[in-house]
C-alpha angles and dihedrals in degrees: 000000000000123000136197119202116191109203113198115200104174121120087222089068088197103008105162089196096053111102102203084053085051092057099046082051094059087045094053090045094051093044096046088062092045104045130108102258094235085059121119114228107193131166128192111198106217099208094045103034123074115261103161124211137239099256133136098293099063102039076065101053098049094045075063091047088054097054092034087239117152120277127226124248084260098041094051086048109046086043088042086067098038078061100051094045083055101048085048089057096043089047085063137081100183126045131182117196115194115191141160105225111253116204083327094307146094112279115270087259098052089054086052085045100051080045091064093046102041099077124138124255083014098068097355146018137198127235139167093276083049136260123344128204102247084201104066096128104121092285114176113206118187119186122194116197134194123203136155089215128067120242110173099076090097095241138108088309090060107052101047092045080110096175095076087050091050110044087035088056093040102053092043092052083059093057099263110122104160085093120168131179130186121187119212083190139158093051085144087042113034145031107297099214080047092060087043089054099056095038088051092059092046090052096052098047090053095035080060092047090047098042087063093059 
């Protein structure tokens, strides 16, 4: 069975102003219309969900992982619910991460996020030629991104737009390389029904390329 997991990383869970929001919104509406009817549409919100951090907490509990030593009520249950985030991204073969770029970053929460999915011999795994992607089994990933700046001038803008560095380099790391983005970007520069429009268009076209999958 195919599955779709929307992850929303925006700090404005439902805002109906944001434009990156607007466009996962288009893209849900078009899949929707477009998907098998046995397949599983789920979404995690980042910033009402719980997506807990590496903290102190949980470097402890994995040092008692590790020496299969017991694990305290918090412990169990902060772990408990890495483990769950995890297990819901693994159950999945489309994904689809919406974000507002943040100082030319993920939001604090994606971070968190890629930090509960990025776990060895569950996404990847280490060898003597060095580290595989455990999830090269055909995984699309789409980003849509939301910016009031432009960073596809290849200028300054460009080379220090570090998130789609980061989360390219991450996923493929894992083992995903169908990797889209699509940039609903200028909102502080340029007309905003102007940037909805071509975003729009991007979105469909994937949303039709991911709904045959």
């Amino acid at each position: 069975m195919s599955k779709l997991l929307i992850i929303n990383a925006h700090p404005e869970v439902e805002s109906t102003s944001s434009v990156s929001l607007n466009v996962l919104n288009h893209f849900k509406n078009v899949y929707k219309e477009l998907q098998s009817e046995d397949e599983v549409i789920e979404q995690i919100d980042l910033y009402s969900d719980e997506v807990p951090m590496i903290n102190k907490i949980v470097l402890n509990a994995w040092a008692k992982l590790a020496k299969n030593q017991e694990l305290t009520n918090e412990e169990k249950e902060v772990t408990n619910r890495m483990s769950a985030v995890l297990q819901q991204f693994k159950s999945a073969n489309k994904y689809v991460i919406v974000l507002p770029l943040h100082n030319f970053n993920v939001p604090t929460k994606l971070k968190d996020y890629m930090d509960n999915i990025l776990i060895a011999k569950e996404t990847f795994k280490y060898t003597e030629n060095g580290s595989i992607g455990l999830l090269k089994d055909g995984r699309s990933m789409l980003v849509i991104q939301g910016s009031g700046g432009i960073y596809t001038n290849n200028d300054w803008y460009t080379e220090v737009e570090y998130s789609h560095k980061y989360l390219k380099s991450m996923f493929n790391f894992i083992g995903i390389e169908d990797y889209h983005m699509v940039r609903a970007q200028g909102t502080a520069l340029l007309d905003r029904e102007t940037i909805l429009e071509n975003a729009y268009i991007e979105v469909e076209k994937i949303a039709s390329e991911l709904a045959k999958k």
